[in-house]
Backbone as a printed PyTorch tensor [residue, N CA C, xyz], in Angstrom:
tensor([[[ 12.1170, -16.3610,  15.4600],
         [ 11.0880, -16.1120,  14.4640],
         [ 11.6680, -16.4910,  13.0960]],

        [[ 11.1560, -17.2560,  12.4270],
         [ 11.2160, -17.5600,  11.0230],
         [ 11.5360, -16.5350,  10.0830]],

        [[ 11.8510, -16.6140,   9.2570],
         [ 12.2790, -15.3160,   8.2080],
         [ 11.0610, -15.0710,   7.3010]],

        [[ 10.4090, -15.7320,   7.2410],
         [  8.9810, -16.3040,   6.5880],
         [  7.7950, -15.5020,   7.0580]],

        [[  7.9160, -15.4840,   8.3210],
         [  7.2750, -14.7840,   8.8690],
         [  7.1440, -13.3970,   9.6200]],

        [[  8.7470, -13.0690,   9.6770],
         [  9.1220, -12.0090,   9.6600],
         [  8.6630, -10.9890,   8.2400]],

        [[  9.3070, -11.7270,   7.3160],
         [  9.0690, -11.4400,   6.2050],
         [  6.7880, -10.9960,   6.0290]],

        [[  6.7850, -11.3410,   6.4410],
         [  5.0130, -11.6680,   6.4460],
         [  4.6720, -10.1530,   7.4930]],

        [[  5.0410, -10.4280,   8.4000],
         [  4.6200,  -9.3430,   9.5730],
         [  5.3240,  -7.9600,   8.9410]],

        [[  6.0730,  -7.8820,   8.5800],
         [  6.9980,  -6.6070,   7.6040],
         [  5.9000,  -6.3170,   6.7720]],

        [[  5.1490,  -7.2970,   5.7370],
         [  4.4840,  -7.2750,   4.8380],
         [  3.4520,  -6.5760,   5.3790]],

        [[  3.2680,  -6.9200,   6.3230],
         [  1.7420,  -6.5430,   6.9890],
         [  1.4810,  -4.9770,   7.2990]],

        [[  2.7560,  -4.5410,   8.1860],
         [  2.6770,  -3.5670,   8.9260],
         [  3.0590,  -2.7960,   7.5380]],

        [[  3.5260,  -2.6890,   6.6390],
         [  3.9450,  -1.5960,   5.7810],
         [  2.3020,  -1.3420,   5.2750]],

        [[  1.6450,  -2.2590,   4.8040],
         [  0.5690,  -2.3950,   3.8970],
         [ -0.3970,  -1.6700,   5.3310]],

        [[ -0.3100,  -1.8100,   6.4280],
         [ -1.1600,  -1.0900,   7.5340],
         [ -0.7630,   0.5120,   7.8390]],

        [[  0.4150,   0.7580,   7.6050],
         [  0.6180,   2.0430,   7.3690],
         [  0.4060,   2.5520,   6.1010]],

        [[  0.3990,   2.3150,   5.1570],
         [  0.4600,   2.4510,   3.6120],
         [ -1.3850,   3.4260,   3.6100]],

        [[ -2.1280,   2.0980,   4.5070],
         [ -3.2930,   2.2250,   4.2320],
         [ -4.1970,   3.3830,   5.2030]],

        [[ -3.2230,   3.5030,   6.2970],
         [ -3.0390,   4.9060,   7.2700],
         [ -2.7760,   6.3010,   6.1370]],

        [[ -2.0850,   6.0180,   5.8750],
         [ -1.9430,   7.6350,   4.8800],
         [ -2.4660,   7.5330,   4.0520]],

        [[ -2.6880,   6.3860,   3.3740],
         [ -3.7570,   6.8690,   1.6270],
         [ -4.4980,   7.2720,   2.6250]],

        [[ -5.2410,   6.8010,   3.9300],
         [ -6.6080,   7.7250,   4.3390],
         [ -6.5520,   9.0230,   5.2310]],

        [[ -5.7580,   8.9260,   5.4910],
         [ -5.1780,  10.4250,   5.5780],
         [ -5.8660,  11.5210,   4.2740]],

        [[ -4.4730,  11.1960,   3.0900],
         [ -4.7850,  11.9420,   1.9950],
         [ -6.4750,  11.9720,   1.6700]],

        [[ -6.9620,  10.7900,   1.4750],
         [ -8.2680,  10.7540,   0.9500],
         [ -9.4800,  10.5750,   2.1930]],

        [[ -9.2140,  10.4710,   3.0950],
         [-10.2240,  10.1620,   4.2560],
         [-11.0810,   8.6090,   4.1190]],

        [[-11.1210,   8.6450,   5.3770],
         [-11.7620,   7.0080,   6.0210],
         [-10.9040,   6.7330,   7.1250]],

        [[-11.6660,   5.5920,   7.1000],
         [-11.2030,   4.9240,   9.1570],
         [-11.4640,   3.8320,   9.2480]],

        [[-10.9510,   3.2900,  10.3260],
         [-10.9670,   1.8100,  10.1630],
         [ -9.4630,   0.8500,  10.6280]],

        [[ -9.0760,   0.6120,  11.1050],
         [ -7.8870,  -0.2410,  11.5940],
         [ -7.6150,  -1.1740,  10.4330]],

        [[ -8.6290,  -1.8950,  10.6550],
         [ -8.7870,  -3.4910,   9.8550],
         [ -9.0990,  -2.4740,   7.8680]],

        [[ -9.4600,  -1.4940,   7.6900],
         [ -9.7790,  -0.9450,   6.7110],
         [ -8.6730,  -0.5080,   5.8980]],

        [[ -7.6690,  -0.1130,   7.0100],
         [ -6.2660,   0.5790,   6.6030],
         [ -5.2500,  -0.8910,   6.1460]],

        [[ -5.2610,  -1.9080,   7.3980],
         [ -4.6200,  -3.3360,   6.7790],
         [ -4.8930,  -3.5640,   5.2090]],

        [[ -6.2820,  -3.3090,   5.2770],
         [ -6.9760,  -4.2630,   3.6720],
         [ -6.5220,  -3.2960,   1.7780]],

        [[ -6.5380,  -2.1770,   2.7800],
         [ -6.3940,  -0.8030,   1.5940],
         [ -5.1730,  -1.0940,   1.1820]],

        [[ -3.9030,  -0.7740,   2.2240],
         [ -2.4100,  -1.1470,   2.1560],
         [ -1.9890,  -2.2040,   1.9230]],

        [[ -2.4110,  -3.6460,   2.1570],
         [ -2.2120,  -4.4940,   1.3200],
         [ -2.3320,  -5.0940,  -0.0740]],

        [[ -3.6030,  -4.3430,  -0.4960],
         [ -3.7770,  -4.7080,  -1.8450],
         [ -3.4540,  -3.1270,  -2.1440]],

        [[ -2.6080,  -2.3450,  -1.7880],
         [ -2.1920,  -1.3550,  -2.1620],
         [ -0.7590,  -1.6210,  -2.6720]],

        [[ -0.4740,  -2.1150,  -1.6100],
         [  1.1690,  -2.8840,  -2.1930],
         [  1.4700,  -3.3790,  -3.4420]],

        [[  0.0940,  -4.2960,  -3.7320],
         [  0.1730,  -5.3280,  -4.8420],
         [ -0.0250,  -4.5400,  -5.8540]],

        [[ -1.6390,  -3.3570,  -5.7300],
         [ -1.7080,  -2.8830,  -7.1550],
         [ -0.3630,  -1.7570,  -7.2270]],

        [[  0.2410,  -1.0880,  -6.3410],
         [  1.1800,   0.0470,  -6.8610],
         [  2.5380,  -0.7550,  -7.5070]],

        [[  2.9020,  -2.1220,  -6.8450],
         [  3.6330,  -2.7510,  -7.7970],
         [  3.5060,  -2.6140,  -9.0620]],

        [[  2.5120,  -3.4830,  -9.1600],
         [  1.9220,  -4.1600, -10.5260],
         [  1.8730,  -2.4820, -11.5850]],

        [[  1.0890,  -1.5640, -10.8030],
         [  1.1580,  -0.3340, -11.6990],
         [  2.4020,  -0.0270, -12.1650]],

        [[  3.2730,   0.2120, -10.7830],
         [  4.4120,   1.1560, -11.6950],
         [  5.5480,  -0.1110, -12.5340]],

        [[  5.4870,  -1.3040, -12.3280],
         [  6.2760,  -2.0730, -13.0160],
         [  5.5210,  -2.2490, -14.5630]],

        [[  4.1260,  -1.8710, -14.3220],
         [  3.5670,  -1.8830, -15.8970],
         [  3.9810,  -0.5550, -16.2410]],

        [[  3.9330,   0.4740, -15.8540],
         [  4.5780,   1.8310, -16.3850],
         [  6.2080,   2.1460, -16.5690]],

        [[  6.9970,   1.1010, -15.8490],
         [  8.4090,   0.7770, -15.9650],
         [  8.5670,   2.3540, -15.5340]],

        [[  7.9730,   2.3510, -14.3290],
         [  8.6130,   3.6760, -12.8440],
         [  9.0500,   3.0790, -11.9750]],

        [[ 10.6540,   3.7570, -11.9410],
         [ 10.8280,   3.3870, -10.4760],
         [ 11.3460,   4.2270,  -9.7670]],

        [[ 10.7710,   4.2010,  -8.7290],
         [ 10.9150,   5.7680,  -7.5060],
         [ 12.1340,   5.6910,  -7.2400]],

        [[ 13.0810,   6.7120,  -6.9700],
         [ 14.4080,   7.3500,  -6.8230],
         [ 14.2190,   7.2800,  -5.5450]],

        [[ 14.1310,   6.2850,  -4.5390],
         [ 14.4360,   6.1270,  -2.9580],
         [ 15.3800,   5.2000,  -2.8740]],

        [[ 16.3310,   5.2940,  -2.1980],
         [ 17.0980,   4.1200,  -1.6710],
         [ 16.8900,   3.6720,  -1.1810]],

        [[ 16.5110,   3.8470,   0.1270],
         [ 15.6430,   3.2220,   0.8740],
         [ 14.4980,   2.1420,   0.8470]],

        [[ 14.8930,   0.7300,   0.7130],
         [ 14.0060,  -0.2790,   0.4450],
         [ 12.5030,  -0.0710,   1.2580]],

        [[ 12.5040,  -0.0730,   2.4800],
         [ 11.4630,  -0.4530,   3.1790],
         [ 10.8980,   0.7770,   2.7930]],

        [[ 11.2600,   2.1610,   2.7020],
         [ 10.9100,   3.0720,   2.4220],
         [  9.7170,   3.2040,   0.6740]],

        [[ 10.6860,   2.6790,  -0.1380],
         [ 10.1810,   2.4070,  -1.1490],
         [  9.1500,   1.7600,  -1.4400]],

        [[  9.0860,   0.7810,  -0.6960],
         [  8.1280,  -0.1140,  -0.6740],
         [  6.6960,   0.7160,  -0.1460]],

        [[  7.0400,   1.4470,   1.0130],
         [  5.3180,   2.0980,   1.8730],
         [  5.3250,   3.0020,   0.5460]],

        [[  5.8400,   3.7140,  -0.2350],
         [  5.8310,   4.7580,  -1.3630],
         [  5.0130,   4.2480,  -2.0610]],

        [[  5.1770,   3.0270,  -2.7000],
         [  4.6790,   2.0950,  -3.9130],
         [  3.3230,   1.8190,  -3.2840]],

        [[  3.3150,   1.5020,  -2.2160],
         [  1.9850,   0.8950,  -1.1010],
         [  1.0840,   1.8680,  -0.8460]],

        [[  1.4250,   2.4830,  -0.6880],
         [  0.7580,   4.1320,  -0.3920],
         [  0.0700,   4.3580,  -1.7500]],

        [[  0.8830,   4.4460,  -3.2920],
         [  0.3180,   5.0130,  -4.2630],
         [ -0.7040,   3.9150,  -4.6400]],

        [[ -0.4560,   2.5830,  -4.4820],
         [ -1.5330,   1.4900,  -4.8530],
         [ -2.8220,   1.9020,  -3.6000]],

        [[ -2.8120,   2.1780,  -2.9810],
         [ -3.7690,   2.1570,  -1.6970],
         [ -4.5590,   2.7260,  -2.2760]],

        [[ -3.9660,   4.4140,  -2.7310],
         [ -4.5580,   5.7670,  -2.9260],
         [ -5.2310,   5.0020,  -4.4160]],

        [[ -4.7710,   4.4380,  -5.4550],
         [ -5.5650,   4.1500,  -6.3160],
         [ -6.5910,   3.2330,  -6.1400]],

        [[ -6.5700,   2.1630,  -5.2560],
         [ -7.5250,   1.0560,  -5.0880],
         [ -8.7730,   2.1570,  -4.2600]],

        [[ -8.3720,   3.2940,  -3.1300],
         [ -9.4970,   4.0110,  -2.5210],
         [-10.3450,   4.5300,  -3.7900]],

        [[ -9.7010,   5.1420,  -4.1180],
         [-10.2310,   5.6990,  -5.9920],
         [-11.4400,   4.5070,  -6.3360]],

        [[-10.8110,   3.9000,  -6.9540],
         [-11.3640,   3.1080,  -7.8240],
         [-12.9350,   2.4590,  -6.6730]],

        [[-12.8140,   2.0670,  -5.7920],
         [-13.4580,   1.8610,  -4.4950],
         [-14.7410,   2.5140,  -4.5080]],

        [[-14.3770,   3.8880,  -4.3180],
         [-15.0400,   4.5520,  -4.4450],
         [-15.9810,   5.3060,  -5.6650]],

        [[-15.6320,   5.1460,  -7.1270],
         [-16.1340,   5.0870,  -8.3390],
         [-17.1620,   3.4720,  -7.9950]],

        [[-16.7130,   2.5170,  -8.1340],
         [-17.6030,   2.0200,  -7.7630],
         [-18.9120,   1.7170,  -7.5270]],

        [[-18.2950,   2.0170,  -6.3770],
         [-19.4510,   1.9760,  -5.0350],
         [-20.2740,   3.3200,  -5.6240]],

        [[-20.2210,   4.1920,  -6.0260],
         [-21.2280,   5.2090,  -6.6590],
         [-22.7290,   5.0020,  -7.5260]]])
């Protein structure tokens, strides 16, 4: 397997769990719902906490990363949901 794509499938599955617990915390369902949440969860909790210049006290890389993914998820459900109102 390519590193490329390793790299990609890593990407994937964090952003699919990410998007498992924001709906946990906040509720919803969906397989393909949890992929879409956690991926652009990834991107916005980046983008957030590097605009707030936070960075989470985990050592743990991969760890860090579902943290960051998780908090972007939980904000994109937010916002989602304002919305859609």
């Amino acid at each position: 397997m390519s590193p490329e794509l390793q790299s990609l499938l890593i990407f994937l599955l964090t952003g699919l769990v990410a998007g498992w617990i924001a709906s946990l915390i906040l509720g919803g369902k969906g397989l393909l719902r949890h992929l879409i949440t956690g991926v652009i969860g990834a991107l916005v909790g980046g983008y957030l906490l590097k605009l707030a210049h936070v960075t989470l006290p985990i050592e743990n890389s991969w760890v860090n990363d579902l943290a960051t993914a998780v908090i972007g998820a939980i904000v994109v459900i937010v916002v989602a949901r304002i919305i859609a109102r």
